[in-house]
PAVO-990126 format. One record per residue (C-alpha): z, x, y. Coordinates in Angstrom, 2 decimals, padded with zeros to 5 digits, always signed. Each point is the difference from the previous one (the first is absolute). Layout:
Z, X, Y
...
# end
This chain:
+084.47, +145.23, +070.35
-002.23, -001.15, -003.03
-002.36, -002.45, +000.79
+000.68, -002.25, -002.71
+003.62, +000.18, +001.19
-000.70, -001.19, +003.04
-001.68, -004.20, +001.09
-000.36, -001.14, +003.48
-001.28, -003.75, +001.01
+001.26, -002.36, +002.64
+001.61, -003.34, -001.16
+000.92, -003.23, +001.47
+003.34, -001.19, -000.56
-001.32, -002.50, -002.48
-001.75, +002.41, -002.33
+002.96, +002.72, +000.19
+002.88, -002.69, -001.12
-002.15, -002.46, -002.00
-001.89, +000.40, -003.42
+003.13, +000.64, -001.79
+000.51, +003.51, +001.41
+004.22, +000.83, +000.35
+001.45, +002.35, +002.54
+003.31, +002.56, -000.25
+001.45, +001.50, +002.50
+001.38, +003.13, -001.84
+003.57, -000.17, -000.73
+001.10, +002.69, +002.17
-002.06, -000.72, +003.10
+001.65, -000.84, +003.36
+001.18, -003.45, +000.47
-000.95, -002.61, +002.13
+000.13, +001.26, +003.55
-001.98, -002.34, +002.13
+001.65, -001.39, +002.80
-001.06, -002.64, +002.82
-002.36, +002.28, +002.37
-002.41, +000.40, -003.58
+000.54, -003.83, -000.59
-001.24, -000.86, +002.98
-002.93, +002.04, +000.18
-001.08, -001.21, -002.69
+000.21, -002.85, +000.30
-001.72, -000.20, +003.28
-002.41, +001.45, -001.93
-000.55, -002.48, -002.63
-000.07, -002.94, +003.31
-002.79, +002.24, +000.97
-002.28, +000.10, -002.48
+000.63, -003.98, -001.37
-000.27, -001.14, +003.30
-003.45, -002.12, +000.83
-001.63, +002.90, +002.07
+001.49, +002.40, -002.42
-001.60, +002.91, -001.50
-001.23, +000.16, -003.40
+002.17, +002.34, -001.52
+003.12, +002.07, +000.74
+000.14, +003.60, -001.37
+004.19, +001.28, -001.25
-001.12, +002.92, -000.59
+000.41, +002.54, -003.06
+001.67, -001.00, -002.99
+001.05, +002.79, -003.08
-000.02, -001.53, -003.45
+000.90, +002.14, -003.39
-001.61, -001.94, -003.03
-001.12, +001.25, -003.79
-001.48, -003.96, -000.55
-001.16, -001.21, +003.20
+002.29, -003.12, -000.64
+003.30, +001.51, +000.72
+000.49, +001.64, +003.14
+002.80, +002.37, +001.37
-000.23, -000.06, +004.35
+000.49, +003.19, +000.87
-000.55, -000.70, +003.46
-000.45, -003.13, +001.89
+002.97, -002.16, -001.75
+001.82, -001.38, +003.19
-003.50, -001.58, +001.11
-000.34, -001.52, -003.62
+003.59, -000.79, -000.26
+000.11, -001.94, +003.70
-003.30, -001.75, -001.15
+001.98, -001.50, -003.15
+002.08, -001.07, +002.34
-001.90, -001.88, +001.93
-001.62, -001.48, -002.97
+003.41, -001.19, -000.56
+000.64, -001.54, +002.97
-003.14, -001.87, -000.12
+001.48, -001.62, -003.29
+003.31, -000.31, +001.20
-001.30, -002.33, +002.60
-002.03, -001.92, -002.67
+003.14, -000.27, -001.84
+001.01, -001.83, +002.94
-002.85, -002.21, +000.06
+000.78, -000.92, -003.73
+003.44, -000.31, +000.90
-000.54, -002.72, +002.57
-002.45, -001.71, -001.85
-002.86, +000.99, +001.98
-003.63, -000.49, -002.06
+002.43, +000.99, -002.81
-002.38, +000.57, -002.95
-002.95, +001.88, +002.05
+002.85, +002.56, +001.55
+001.74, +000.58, -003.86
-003.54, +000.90, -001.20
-000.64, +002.52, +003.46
+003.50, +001.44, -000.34
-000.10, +000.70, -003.96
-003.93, +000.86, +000.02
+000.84, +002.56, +003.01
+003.30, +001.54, -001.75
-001.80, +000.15, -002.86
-002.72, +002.58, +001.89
+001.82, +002.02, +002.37
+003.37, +000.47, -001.26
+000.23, -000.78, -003.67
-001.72, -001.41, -003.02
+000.71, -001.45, -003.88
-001.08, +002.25, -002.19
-001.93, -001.38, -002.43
+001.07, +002.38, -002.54
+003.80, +000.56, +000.25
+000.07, -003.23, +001.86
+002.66, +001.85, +001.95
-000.72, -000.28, +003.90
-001.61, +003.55, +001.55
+000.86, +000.61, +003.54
-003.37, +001.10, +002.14
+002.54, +002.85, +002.12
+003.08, +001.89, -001.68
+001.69, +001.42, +002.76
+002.35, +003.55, -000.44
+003.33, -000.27, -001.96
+002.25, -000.87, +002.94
-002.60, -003.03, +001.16
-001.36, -001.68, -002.76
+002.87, -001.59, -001.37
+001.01, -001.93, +003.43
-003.82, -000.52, +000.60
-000.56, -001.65, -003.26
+003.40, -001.83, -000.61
+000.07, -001.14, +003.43
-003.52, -000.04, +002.70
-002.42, -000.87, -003.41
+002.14, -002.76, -000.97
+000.10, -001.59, +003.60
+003.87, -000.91, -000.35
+002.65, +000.78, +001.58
+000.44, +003.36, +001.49
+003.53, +001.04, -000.03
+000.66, +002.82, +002.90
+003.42, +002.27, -001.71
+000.25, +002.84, -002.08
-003.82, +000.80, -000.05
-001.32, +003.77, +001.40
-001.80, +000.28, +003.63
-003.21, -000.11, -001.22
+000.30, -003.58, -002.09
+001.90, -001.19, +003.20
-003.24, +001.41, +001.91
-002.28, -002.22, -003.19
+002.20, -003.34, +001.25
-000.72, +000.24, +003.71
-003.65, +001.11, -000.33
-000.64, -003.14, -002.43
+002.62, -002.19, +002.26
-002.40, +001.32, +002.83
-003.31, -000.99, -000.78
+001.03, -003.12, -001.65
+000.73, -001.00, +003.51
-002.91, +001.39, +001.54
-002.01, -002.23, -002.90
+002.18, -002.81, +001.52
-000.88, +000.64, +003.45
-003.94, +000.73, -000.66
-000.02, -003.49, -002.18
+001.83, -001.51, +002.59
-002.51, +000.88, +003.10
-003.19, -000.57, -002.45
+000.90, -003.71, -000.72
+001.02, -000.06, +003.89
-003.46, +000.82, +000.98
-001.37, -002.17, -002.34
+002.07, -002.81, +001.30
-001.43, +000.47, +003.48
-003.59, +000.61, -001.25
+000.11, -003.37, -002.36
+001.49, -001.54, +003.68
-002.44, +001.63, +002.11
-003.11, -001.30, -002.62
+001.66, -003.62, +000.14
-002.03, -001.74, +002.38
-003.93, +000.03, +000.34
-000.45, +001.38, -003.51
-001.45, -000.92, -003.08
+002.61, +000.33, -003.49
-002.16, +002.57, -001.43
+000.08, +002.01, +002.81
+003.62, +000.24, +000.62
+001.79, +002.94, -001.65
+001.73, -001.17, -003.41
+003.58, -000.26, -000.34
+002.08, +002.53, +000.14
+001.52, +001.25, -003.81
+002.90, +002.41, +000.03
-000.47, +001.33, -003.65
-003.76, +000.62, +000.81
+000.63, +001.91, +003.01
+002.58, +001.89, -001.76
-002.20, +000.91, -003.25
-003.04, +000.63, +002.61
+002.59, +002.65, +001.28
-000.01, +001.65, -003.21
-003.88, +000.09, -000.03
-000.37, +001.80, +002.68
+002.49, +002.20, -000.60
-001.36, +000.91, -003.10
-003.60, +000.11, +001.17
+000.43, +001.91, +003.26
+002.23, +002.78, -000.48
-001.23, +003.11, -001.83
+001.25, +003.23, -001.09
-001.78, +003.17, -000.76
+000.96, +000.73, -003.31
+000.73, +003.85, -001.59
+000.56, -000.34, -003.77
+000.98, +002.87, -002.05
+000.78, +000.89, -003.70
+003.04, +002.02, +000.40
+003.17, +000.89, +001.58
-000.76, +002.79, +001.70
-003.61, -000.85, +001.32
+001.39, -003.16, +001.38
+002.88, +002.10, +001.87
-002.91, +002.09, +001.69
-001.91, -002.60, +001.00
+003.53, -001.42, +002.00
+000.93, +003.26, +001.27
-003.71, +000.62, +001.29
-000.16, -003.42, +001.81
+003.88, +000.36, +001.58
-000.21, +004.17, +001.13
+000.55, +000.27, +003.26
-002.49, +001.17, +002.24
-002.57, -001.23, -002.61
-000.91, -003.60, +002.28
-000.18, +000.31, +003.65
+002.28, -002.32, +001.90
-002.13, -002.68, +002.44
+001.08, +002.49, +002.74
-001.08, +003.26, -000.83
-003.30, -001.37, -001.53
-000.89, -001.31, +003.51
+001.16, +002.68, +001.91
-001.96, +002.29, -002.28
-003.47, -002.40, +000.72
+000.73, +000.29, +004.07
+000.19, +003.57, -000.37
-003.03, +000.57, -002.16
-001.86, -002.54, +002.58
+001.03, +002.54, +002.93
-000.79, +002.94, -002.32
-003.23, -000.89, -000.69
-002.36, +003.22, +001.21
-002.91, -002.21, +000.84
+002.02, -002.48, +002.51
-000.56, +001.03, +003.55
+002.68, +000.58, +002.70
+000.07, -002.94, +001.89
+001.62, +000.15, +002.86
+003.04, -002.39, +000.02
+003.53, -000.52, +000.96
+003.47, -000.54, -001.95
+003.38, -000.56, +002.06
-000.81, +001.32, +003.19
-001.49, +003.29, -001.80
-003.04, +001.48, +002.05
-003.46, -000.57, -001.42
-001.92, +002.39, -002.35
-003.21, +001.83, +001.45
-000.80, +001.59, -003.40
+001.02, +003.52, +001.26
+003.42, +001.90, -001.48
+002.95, -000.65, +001.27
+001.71, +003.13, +001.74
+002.14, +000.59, -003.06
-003.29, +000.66, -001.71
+000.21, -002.86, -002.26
-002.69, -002.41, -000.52
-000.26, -003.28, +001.03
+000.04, -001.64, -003.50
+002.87, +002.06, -000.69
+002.24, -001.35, +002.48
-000.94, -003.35, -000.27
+001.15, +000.08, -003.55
+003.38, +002.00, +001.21
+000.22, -003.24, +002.33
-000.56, -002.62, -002.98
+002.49, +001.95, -001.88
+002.64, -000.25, +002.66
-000.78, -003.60, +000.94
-000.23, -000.96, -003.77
+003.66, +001.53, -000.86
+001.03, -001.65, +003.19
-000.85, -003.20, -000.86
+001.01, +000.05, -003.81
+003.14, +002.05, +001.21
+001.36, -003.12, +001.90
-000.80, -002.45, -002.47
+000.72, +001.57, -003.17
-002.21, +000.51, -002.75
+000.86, -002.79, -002.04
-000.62, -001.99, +003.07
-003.01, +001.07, +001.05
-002.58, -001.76, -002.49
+001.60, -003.19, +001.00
-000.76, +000.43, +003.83
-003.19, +001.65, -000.42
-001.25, -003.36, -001.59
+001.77, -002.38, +002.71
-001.56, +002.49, +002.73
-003.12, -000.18, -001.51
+000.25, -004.09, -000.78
+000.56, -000.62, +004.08
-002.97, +001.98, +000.68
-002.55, -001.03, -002.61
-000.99, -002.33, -002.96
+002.72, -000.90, -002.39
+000.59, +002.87, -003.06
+002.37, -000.23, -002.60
+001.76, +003.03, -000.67
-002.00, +001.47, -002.69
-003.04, -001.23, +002.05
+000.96, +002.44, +003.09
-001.04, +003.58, -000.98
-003.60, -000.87, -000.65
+000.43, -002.46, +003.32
+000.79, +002.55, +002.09
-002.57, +002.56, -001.87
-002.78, -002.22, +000.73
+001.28, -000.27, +003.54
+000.79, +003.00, +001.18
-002.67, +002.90, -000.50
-000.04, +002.32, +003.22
+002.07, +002.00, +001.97
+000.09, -002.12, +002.70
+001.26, -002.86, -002.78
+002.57, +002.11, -001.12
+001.55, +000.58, +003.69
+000.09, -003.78, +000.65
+001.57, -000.71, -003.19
+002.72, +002.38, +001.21
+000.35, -001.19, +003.62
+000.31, -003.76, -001.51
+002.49, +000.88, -002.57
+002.19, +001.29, +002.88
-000.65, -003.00, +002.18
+001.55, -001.94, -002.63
+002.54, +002.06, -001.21
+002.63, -000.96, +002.04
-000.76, -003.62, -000.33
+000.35, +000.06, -004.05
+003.21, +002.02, +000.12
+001.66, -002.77, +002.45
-001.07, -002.95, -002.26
+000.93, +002.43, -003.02
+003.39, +001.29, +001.43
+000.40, -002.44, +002.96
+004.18, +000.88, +000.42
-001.46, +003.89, +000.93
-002.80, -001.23, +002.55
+000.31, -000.46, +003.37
-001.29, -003.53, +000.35
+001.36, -002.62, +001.07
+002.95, -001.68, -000.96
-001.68, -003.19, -000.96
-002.91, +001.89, -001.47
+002.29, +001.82, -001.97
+001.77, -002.76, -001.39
-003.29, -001.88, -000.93
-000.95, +003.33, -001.60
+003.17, -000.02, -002.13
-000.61, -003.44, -001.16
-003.65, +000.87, -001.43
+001.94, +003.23, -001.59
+002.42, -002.60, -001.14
-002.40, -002.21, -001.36
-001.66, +002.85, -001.75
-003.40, -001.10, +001.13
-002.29, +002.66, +001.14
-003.60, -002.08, -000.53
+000.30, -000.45, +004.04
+000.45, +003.44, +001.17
-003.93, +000.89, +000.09
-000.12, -003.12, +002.58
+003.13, +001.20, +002.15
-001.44, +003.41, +000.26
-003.34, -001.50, +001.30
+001.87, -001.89, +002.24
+002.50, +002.29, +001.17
-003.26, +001.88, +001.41
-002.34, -002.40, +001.37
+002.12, -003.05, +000.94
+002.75, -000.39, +003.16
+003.10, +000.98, -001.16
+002.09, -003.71, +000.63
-002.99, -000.97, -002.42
+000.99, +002.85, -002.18
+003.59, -001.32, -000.58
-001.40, -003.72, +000.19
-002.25, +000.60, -003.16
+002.99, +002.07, -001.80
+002.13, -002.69, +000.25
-003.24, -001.93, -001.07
-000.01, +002.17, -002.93
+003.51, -000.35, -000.66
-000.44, -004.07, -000.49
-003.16, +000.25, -001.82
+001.63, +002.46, -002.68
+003.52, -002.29, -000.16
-002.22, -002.99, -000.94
-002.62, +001.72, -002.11
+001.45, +003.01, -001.96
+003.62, -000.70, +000.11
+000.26, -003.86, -000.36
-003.68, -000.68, -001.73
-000.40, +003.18, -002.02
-003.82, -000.70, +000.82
-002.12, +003.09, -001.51
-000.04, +002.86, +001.93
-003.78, +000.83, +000.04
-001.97, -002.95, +001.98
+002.98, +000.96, +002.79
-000.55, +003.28, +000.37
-004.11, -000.32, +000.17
+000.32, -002.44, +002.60
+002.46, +002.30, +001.52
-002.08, +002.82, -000.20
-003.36, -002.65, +001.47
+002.38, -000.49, +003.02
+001.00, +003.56, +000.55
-003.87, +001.00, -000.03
-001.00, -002.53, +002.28
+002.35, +001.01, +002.57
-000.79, +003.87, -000.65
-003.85, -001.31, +000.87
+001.44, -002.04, +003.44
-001.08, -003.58, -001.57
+003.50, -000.97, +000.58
+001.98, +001.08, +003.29
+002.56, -002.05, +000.33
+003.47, -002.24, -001.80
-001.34, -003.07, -000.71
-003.84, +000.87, -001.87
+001.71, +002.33, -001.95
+002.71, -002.73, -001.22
-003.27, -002.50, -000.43
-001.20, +002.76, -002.65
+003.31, +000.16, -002.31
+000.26, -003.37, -000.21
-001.10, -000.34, -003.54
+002.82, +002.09, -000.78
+002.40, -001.83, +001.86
+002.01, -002.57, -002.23
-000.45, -003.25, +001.40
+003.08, -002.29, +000.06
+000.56, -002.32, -002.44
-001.09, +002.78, -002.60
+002.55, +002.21, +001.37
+002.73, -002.34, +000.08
-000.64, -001.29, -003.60
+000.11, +003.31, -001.84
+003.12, +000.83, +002.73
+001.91, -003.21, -001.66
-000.64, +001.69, -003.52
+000.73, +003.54, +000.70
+002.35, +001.87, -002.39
+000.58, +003.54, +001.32
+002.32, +002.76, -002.24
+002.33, +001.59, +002.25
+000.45, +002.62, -002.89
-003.00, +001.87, +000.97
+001.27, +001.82, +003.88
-003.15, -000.55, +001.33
+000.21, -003.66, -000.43
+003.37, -000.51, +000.70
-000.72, +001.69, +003.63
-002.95, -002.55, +000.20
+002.43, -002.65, -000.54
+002.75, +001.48, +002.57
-003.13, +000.22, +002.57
-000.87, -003.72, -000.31
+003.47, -001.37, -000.30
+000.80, +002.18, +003.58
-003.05, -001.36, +001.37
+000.91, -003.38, -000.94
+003.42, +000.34, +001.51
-001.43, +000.65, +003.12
-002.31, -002.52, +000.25
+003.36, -002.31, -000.84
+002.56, +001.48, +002.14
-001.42, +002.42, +002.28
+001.85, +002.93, -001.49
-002.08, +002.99, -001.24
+001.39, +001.68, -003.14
-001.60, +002.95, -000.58
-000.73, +000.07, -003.92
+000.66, +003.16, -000.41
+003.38, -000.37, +000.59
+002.86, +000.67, -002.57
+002.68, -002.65, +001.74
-001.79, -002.73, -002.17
-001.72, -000.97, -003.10
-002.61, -002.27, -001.45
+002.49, -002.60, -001.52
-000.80, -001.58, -003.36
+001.37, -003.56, +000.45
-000.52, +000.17, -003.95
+000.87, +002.89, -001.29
-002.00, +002.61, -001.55
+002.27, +000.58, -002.47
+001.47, -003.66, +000.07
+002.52, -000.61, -003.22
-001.15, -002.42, -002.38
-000.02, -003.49, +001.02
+000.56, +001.18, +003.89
-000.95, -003.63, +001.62
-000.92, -001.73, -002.85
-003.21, +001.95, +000.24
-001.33, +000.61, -003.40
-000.90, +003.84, -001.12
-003.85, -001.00, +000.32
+000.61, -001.65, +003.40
+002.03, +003.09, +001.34
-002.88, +002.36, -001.38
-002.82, -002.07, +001.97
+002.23, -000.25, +003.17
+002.27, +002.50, +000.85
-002.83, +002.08, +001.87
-001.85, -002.78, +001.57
+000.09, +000.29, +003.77
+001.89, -003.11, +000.38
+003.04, +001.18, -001.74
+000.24, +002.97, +002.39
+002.18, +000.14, +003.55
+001.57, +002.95, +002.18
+003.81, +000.89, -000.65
+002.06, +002.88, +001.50
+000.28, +002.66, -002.47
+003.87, -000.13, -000.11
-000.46, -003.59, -000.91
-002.55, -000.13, -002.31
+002.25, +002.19, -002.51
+002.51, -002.32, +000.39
-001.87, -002.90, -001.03
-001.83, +001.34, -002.66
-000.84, -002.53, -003.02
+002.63, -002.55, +001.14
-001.19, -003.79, +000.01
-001.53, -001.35, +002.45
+002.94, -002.35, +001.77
+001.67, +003.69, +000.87
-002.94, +001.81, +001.15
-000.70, -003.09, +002.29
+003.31, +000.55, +001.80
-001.02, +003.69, +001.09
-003.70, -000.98, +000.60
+001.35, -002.89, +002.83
+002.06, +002.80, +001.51
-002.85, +002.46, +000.17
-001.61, +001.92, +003.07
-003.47, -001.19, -001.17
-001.36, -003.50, +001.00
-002.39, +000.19, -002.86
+003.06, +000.64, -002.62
+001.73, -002.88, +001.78
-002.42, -002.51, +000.30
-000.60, +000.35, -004.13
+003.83, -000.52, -000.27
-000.85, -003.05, +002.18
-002.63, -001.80, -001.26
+001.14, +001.02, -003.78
+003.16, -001.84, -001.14
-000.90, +001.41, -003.88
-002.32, +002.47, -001.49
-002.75, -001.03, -002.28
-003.36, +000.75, -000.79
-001.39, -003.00, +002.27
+002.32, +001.74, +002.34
-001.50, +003.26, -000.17
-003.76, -002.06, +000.39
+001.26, -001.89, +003.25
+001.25, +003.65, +001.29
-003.03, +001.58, -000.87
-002.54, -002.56, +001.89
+002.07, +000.27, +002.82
-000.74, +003.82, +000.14
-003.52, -000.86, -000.82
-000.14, -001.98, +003.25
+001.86, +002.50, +002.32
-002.44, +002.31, -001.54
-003.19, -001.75, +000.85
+001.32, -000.36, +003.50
+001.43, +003.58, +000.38
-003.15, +001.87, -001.08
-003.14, -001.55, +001.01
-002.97, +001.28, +002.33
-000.82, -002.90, +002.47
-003.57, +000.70, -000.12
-000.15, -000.24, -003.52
+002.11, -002.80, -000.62
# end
């Protein structure tokens, strides 16, 4: 490939989109294919790296530009990460437009929205005067993404392909998780305002919180702290090399070969001596042959081979970066992910290393598979339950913690901090939607300290999370607010979980959520006619997936209501074999928004009571 074909530089986000530079993604390229796993990554990613201990910078990696100008760009490769950053971008504004909407600092938050839409997703021409989108996506996207996501109206949901259906949930998705992150920063700063109150002078306390400031600050960093490494080429067919180079297989290790390759170079290394040593009950090495004639080295790297494929046989390959960095993370300091190669390179550097590495793998093994899998282990029945709910929960920033603990501390501790964890995640991740990174450092702080024998025991080890545990009246505030979409299976078996658990804090019965005899029932319908209640269209939108609008009907039953009104529903719901169904039906003679509050905070306070840790609280 010609060097003058051929321009590599990295780029933050800022300088790729801004400076009037435009971006294609070629007509026939695949469409949008991103789903939820990818969304959630990344965004994780972006918490990460904005967060106040955040690194400087966050690298996404290669992307494959075609361009004869160097102002109008082709992606040859890398268009779902540009396309999900758009969106993004346009959930940011879409919660602006919100701010204008309700007359929030309405002049400051038209000039943010317009000034940011104006540099990362489309600008006037000052030619043409016709406006020139920033990203064209392929022929089957563009059209919904421009007519519909750009314009931040309404996003109608039939007749469209897969892909623009995938477009609507991915913006629909991070426009809540905007929501949520806006929602927990002006928390904080509520309680850090509160906390500055008293024995403080005014120019010390922090300023007052501004939604449309945090929001455009957002952007910033965004902007400023991701960056790409950029491949630029002249042509068609130099621009296809350069993709199929970077995407051959067996061109990039995976995680797991590359560090089984470094163990067995570390063994294979002709100056390291034999030391004598020990792995699973094997006798120790003298330095002479063994009576097959082979040599010592030689059959300890036989023995790492076996172990290795072992190991990585049980887990699975795709599984096995993920534990090696929560075995690591209960062992050692905290290392992100792309952190843990040169963490463990650093670390480990003789034989005798590489044996313990393997011996303490296998010591945790089983461990990560139960909390992993916890319906195949064979724990306990309450241990496996508690498991489930984590797995439920989809929170995995404890398991590091539970793996140190499952080793070191008694095991009615054990299950006392799992169900520890289980209350801490409920009220942080699920309810809060606090970021993900301070948790999992002081986590991983924990989990060290208790690998090192500084904590022994239930209650110092609860001491140490408690700046991760929610404390009450935070909890039960955002609680009273939450809006949770049953759409998405994940959170509609989050919803089933807390409703059961509810029901038998109530009653005394113990649905299991799992079940298929019953549903989550949406007093309001999710699909409620026009007019259903008097509620307007705007007022069934905002309320329909709050948590206060949500009860437990048999399944038989909840068909049968369906989208009738309220006074009918209300005759099944007295009738019902759930005191929580039948105490709404109860205490609600008509259905209304202030209804659906009054609900809502009544949850909140179950929920404060339900899942607390007395030595935190």
């Amino acid at each position: 490939m010609a060097a003058t074909n051929f321009k590599t530089e990295n780029n933050t986000f800022r300088k790729l989109i801004g400076n009037g530079l435009t971006y294609r993604i070629p007509r026939f390229q695949r469409d949008y294919s991103w789903g939820e796993d990818e969304w959630e990554d990344l965004w994780q990613d972006i918490l990460t790296t904005i967060g106040e201990d955040g690194d400087p910078a966050h690298y996404m990696g290669y992307l494959v530009l075609q361009s004869t100008d160097d102002r109008r760009f082709d992606v040859i490769d890398g268009q779902q990460r540009l396309t999900t950053l758009s969106l993004i971008i346009l959930a940011v504004l879409k919660n602006l437009q919100r701010l204008v909407s309700s007359n929030r600092n309405q002049e400051a938050n038209r000039t943010r929205l317009e000034q940011i839409r104006q540099t990362y997703i489309g600008y006037l021409d000052p030619v043409t005067l016709l406006v020139r989108p920033k990203l064209t996506l392929n022929r089957n996207n563009n059209s919904y993404y421009q007519s519909y996501l750009v314009s931040l109206g309404h996003l109608p949901k039939r007749g469209f392909r897969a892909s623009e259906h995938l477009l609507r949930k991915a913006f629909e998705w991070f426009d809540r998780r905007v929501e949520n992150w806006l929602r927990s920063c002006a928390n904080r700063g509520s309680d850090d305002r509160k906390s500055n109150a008293s024995g403080t002078k005014a120019s010390d306390a922090p300023p007052p919180f501004d939604e449309g400031t945090r929001l455009a600050q957002l952007v910033e960093d965004i902007s400023d702290r991701l960056f790409f490494t950029v491949i630029t080429v002249s042509d068609e067919l130099n621009a296809y090399k350069v993709f199929e180079t970077l995407n051959a297989r067996g061109v990039r290790l995976s995680s797991t070969d590359l560090l089984k390759n470094y163990l067995f170079s570390v063994l294979d290394r002709p100056s390291s001596p034999c030391t004598p040593l020990t792995y699973s009950g094997s006798a120790q090495y003298d330095g002479s042959l063994h009576h097959d004639g082979e040599p010592p080295r030689d059959r300890e790297l036989q023995q790492l081979e076996e172990r290795w494929e072992s190991i990585v046989g049980r887990l699975g390959s795709d599984s096995f970066p993920d534990f090696l960095r929560i075995h690591w993370n209960s062992r050692h300091r905290f290392a992100r992910q792309a952190e843990l190669f040169k963490a463990i390179r650093s670390h480990i550097t003789d034989r005798a290393q590489v044996f313990m590495l393997l011996r303490e793998m296998d010591e945790d093994l089983d461990a990560y598979l139960a909390l992993s899998s916890p319906e195949a282990s064979d724990w306990s029945l309450e241990n496996k339950q508690l498991a489930s709910t984590l797995k439920t929960f989809r929170v995995r920033q404890p398991l590091a913690l539970l793996l140190a603990a499952h080793r070191k501390l008694p095991a009615g501790d054990f299950t006392a901090l799992l169900r520890a964890c289980v209350v801490i995640s409920l009220r942080y991740n699920v309810i809060c939607s606090f970021s993900t990174a301070e948790q999992e450092r002081t986590y991983n702080n924990v989990a060290e300290r208790i690998a090192q024998g500084e904590l022994s025991s239930l209650f110092p080890v609860l001491q140490a999370l408690r700046q991760v545990y929610v404390e009450d009246r935070t909890f039960r505030n955002v609680f009273a607010d939450k809006t949770i979409r049953t759409t998405d299976s994940r959170n509609n078996r989050v919803v089933r979980w807390l409703l059961c658990a509810m029901e038998k804090h109530l009653s005394g019965q113990d649905p299991s959520f799992t079940s298929d005899a019953f549903d989550v029932e949406h007093v309001l319908p999710q699909n409620a006619p026009d007019g259903w209640g008097g509620f307007s269209n705007e007022e069934a939108e905002a309320m329909v997936y709050r948590l206060g609008n949500m009860t437990l009907l048999r399944s038989s039953t909840n068909r049968e209501v369906a989208d009738q009104s309220y006074a009918l529903k209300r005759t099944f719901y007295q009738g019902s074999e759930f005191a929580i169904t039948r105490r709404l039906a109860k205490e609600n003679s008509e259905w209304t928004p202030e209804h659906i509050a009054r609900q809502q905070q009544w949850m909140a306070d179950q929920a404060t009571s339900i899942w607390r840790i007395s030595q935190l609280s």
